[in-house]
VOGU-3710 file (C-alpha; in Angstrom, 3 decimals, decimal comma):
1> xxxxxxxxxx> 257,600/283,710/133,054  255,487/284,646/136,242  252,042/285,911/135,654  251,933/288,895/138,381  253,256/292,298/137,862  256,985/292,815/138,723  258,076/295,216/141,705  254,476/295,664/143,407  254,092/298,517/146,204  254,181/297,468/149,609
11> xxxxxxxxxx> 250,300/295,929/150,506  247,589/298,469/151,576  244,603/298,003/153,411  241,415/297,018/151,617  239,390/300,068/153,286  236,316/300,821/155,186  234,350/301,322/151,508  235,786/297,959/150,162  234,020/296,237/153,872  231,053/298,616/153,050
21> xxxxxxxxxx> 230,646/296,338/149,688  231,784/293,198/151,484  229,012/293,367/153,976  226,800/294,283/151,752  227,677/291,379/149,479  227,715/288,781/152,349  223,904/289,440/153,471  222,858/289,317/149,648  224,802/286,077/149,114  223,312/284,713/152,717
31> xxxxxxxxxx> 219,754/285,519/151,024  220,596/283,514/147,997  222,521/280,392/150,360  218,687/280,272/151,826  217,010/280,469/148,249  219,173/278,140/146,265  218,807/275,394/148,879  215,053/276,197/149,740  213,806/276,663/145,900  214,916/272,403/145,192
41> xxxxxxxxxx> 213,744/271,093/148,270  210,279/272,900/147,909  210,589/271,836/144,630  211,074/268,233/145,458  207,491/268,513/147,638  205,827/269,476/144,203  207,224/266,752/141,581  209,520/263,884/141,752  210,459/264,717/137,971  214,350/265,934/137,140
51> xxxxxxxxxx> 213,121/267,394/134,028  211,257/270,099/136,230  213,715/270,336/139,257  216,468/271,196/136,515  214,073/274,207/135,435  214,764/275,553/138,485  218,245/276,129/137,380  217,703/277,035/133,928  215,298/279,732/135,286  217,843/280,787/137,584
61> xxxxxxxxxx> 220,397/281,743/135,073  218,058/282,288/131,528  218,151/286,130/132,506  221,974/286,000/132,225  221,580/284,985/127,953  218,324/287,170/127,278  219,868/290,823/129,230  223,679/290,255/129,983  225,093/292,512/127,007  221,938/294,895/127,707
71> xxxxxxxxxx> 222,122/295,089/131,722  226,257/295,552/130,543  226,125/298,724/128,923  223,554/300,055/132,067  226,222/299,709/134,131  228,859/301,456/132,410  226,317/304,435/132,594  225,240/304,859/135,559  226,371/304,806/138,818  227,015/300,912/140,258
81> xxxxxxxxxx> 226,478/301,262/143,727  222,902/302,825/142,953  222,613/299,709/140,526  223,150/297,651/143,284  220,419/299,547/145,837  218,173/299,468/143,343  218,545/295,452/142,397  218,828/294,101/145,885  215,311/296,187/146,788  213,527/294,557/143,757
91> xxxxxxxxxx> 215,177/291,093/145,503  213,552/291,925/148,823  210,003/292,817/146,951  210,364/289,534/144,779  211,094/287,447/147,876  208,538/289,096/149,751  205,626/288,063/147,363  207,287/283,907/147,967  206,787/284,820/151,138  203,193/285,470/151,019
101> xxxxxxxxxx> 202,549/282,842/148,244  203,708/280,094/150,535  201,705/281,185/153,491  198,588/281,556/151,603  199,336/277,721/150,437  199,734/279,595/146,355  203,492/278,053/145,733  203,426/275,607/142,950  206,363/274,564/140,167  204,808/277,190/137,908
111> xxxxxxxxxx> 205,083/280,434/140,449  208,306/278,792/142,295  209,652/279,450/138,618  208,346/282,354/137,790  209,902/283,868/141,159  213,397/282,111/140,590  213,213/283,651/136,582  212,429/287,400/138,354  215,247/286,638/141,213  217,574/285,746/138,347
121> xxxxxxxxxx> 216,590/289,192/136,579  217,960/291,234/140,040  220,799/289,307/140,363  222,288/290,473/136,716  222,114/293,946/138,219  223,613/293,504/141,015  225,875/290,790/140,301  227,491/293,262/137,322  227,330/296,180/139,481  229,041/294,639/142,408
131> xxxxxxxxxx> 231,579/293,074/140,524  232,261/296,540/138,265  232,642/298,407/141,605  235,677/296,630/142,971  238,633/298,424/141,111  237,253/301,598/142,451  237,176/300,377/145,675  241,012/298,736/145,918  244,383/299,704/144,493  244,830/297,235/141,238
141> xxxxxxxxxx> 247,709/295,153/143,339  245,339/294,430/145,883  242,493/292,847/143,551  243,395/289,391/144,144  242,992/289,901/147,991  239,729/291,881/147,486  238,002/289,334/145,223  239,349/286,769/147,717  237,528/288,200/150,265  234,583/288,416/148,256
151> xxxxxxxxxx> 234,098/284,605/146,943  235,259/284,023/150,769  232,423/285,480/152,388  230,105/284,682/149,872  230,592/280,879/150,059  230,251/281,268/153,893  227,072/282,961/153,460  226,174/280,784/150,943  226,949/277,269/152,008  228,181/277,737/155,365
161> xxxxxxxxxx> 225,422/279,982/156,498  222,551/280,106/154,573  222,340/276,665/153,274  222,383/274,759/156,902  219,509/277,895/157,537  217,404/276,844/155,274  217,457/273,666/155,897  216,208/274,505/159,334  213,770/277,512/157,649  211,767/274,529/155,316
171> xxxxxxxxxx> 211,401/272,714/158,752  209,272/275,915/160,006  207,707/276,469/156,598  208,456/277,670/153,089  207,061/280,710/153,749  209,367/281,857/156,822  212,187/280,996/154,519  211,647/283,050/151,803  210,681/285,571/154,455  213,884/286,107/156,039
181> xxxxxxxxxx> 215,817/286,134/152,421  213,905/288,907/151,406  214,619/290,704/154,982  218,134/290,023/154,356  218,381/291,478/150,453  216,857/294,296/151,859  219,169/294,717/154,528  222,005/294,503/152,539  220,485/297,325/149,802  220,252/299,886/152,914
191> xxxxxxxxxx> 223,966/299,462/153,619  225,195/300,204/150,676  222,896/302,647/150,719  223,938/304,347/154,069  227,271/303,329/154,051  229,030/303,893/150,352  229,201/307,549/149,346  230,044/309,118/146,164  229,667/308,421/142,669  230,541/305,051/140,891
201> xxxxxxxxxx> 229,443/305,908/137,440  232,965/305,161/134,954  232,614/307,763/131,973  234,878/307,124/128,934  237,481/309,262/127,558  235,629/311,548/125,001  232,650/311,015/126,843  229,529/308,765/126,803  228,859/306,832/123,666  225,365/305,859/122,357
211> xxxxxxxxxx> 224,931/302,326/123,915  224,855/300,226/120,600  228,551/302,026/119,900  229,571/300,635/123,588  227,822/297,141/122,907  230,286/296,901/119,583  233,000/298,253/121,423  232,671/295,520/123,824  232,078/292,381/121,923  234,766/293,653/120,012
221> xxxxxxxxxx> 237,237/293,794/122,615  236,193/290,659/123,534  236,359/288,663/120,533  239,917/289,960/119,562  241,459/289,685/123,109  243,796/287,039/123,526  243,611/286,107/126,723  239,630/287,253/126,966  238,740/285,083/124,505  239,304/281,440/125,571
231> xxxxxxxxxx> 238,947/282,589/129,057  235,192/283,506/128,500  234,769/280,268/125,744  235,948/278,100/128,928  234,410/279,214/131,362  230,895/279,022/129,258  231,334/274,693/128,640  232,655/274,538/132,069  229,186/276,675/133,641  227,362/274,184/131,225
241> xxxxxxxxxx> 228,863/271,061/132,231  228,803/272,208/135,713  225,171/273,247/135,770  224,299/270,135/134,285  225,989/268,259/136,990  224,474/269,979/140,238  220,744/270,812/138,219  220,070/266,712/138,886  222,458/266,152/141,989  219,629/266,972/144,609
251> xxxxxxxxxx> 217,955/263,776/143,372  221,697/261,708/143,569  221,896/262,852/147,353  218,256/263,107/148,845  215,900/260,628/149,534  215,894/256,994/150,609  216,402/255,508/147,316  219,384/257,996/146,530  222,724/256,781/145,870  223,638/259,252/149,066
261> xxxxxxxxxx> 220,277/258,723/150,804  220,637/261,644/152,578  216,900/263,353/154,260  216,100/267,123/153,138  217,301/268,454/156,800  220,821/266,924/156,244  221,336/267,516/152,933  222,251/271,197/153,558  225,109/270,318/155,790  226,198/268,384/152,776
271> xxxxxxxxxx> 227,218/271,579/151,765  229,481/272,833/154,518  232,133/271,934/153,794  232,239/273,818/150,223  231,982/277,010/152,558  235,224/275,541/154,420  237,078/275,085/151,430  236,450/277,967/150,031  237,240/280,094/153,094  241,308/278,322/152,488
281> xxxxxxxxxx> 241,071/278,995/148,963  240,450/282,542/149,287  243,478/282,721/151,885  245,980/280,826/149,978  245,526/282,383/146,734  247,449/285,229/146,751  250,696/282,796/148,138  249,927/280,306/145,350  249,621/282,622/142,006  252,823/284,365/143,621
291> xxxxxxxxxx> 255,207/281,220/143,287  253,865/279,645/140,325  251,954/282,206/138,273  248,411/283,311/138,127  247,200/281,057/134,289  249,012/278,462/135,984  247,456/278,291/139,101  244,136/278,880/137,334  244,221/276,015/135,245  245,569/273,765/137,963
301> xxxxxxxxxx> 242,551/274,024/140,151  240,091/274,113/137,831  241,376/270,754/136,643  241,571/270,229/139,952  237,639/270,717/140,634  237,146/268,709/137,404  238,246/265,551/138,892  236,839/265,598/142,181  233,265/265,434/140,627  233,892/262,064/139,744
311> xxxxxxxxxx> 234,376/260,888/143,707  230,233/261,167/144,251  229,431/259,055/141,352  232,174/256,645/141,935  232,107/256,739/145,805  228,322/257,707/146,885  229,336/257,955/150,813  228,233/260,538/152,512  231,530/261,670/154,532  233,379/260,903/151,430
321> xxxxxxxxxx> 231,501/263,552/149,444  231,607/266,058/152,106  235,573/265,955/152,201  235,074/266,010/148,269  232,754/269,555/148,815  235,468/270,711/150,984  238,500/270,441/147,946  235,789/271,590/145,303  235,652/274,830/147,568  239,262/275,407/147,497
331> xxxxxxxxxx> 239,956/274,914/143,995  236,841/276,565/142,392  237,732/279,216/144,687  240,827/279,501/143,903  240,638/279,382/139,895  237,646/281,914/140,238  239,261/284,420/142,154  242,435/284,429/139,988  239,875/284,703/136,792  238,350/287,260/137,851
341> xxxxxxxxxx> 240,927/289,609/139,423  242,876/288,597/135,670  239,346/290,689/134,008  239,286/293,308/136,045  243,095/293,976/135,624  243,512/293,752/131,649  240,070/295,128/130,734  239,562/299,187/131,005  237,393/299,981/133,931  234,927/302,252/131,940
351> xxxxxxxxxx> 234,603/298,998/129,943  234,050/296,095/133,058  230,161/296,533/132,743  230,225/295,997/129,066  232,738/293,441/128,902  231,290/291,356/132,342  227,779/291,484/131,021  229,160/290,260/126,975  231,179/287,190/128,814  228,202/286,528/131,358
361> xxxxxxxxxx> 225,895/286,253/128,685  228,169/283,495/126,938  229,217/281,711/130,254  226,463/282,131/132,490  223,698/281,897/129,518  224,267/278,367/128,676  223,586/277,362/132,479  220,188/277,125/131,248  220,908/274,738/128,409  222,963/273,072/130,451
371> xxxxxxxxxx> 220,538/272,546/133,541  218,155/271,522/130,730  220,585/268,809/129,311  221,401/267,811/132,768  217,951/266,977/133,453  216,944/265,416/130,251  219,769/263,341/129,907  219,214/261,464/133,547  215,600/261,243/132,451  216,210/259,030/130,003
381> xxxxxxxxxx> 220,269/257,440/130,956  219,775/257,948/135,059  221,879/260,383/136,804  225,253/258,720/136,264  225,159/259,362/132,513  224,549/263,406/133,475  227,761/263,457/135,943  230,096/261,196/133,417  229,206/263,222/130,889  229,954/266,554/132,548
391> xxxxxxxxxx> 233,606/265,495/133,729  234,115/264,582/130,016  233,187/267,656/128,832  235,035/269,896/131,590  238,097/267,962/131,069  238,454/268,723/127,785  237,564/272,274/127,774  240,449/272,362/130,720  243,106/270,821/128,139  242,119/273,415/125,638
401> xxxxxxxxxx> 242,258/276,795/128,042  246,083/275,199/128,876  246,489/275,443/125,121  245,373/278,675/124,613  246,289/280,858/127,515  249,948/281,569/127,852  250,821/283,714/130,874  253,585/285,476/129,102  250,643/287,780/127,064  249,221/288,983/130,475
411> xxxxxxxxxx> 251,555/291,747/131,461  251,690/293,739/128,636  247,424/293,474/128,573  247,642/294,385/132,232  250,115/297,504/131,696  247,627/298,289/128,406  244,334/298,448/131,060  246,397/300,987/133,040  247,686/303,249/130,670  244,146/303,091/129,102
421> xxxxxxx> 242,862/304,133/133,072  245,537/306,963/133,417  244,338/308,274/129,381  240,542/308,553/131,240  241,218/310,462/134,189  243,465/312,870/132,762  241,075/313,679/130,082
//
């Protein structure tokens, strides 16, 4: 039985406050393209050690385990695109101090992580917020398109854009780089600003509850779900496997004694062709889940992604890996837009901050532990031991989410979400 909703209106336009968010989203994501390839290669200037280059990582995404639940509930009270404003300015003011620590010549590995823990912090705010928005932006039918627009441009800002940049930007100096990523983060927190009117705060029938209430309400949703449930519990081993994988993979590709042996400048490009990919993932998407179902299609490519990891370790050539990056970016686009178009379709919208910060806290909080693994595992059993290891793991969790997600269960979930919508709004 196909996945998608039977007898869908005729397709609308994705509308000037939906590009308000996108453009917003795509100078944010262009700041963090800069920082997440400038924070390791500054890094790798400071220590040769893949214990403390994986920190970076773990730093990154700690503030995901310690305040996703917490930052949650904020957002279903408040308004998310003032969320948003707010995070993104604290991202320019964080940025901003890099800035000046690398000029005055202040950066070591203890205040490169302290800045990448207090980055992390803004991003929970505004990564919730901007994902919470979207169904108030775009008709339900026309989610898949929206958040296909959305991991588009943010790969292309990411990897296309902003990781070639700063691989020209740590040429010129550390401190120009995280210069023009705060610049950007604050440009992208006075369009939203300026350019998205009206109120985004999502009040529940019966009106607000006290926040512990919403915190149970949440977990509980999410723990008796059936398709929630092994959605979030595989996504969390394959963030952990994954961050473990990529935490250490700097030292696989860069350097003269690398398996890839690729130099700091051309290590970004390495990169391009993830942006690439995921630009065709985001396109094909919606034609894909249409003919063979939206689980499907999901598990497919992130099975997919799974097994192309292996083609580095096995096959460390340079134009090998990049046409390796290029498939990674249509498949991981392509099972992440599909997952998350399937949450914000069968969980209530007054609920999305709750239920995105409960599931973010699981997934995205053991990127830490993960990074952490990932680095002391390849102190002690080299690098290839890390990446074998993480294909084992995703590869499994991949055979269990085909086990437990049957696309029959979504339509009923999805026609649950609505009538619970339509309940709201006329109360």
């Amino acid at each position: 039985m196909s996945a998608t909703v039977d007898d869908r209106p005729a397709v609308t336009s994705l509308g000037r406050r939906f590009h308000t968010q996108l453009a917003s989203t795509g100078l944010a994501n262009l700041a963090d393209g800069i920082l997440a390839t400038l924070a390791p290669l500054v890094a790798l200037s400071l220590t040769n050690s893949p214990a403390q280059v994986s920190l970076l990582t773990a730093a990154a995404w700690l503030p995901w385990l310690l305040l996703g639940v917490a930052v949650g509930v904020v957002i279903d009270r408040v308004d998310r695109r003032r969320v948003q404003v707010v995070a993104l300015g604290a991202r320019a003011a964080v940025l901003g101090c890099g800035a000046l620590l690398a000029h005055l010549g202040q950066l070591n590995m203890l205040t490169l992580l302290a800045l990448t823990l207090v980055y992390g912090i803004t991003e929970v705010f505004a990564d919730l917020g901007a994902t919470s928005i979207i169904p108030d932006l775009v008709e339900s039918e026309r989610l898949p398109a929206a958040n296909g627009r959305l991991i588009g441009v943010q790969q292309v800002a990411n990897a296309f854009l902003g990781s070639p940049l700063a691989g020209v930007l740590i040429v010129l100096g550390a401190g120009i780089g995280f210069g023009v990523s705060a610049a950007l983060a604050a440009l992208a927190a006075v369009i939203l600003m300026v350019g998205l009117r009206g109120n985004y705060r999502r009040v529940a029938a019966g009106g607000p509850k006290r926040p512990l209430a919403q915190v149970r309400e949440g977990l509980a949703f999410l723990v008796q779900h059936p398709m929630m449930r092994p959605m979030v519990i595989s996504s969390s081993l394959l963030n952990l496997a994954n961050s473990a994988y990529f935490a250490v993979f700097v030292l696989w590709a860069v350097g003269p004694t690398s398996a890839i042996g690729l130099s700091p400048a051309h290590y970004p490009l390495l990169t391009l062709g993830l942006a690439v990919g995921a630009v065709a993932g985001s396109l094909v998407t919606d034609w894909l889940q249409a003919r063979a179902g939206e689980v499907r299609t999901m598990i497919a490519a992130f099975t997919s992604s799974v097994v192309l990891m292996l083609v580095p370790v096995l096959w460390p050539n340079p134009w090998a890996v990049a046409v390796v990056f290029a498939l990674l970016g249509v498949t991981s686009t392509i099972g992440n837009v599909l997952s998350q178009s399937l949450r914000q379709r069968i969980v209530p919208g007054e609920m999305l901050g709750r239920i995105g910060g409960a599931s973010r806290t699981l997934s995205y909080g053991l990127m830490p532990l993960g990074a952490l693994l990932g680095g002391l595992v390849a102190e002690q059993f080299g690098l290839a031991v890390t990446f074998y290891a993480a294909v084992g793991l995703s590869l499994g969790t991949c055979c269990y989410l085909s086990l437990a997600v049957r696309s029959v269960t979504i339509v009923p979930w999805v026609q649950r979400a609505e009538r619970t919508a339509e309940n709201a709004h006329s109360g």
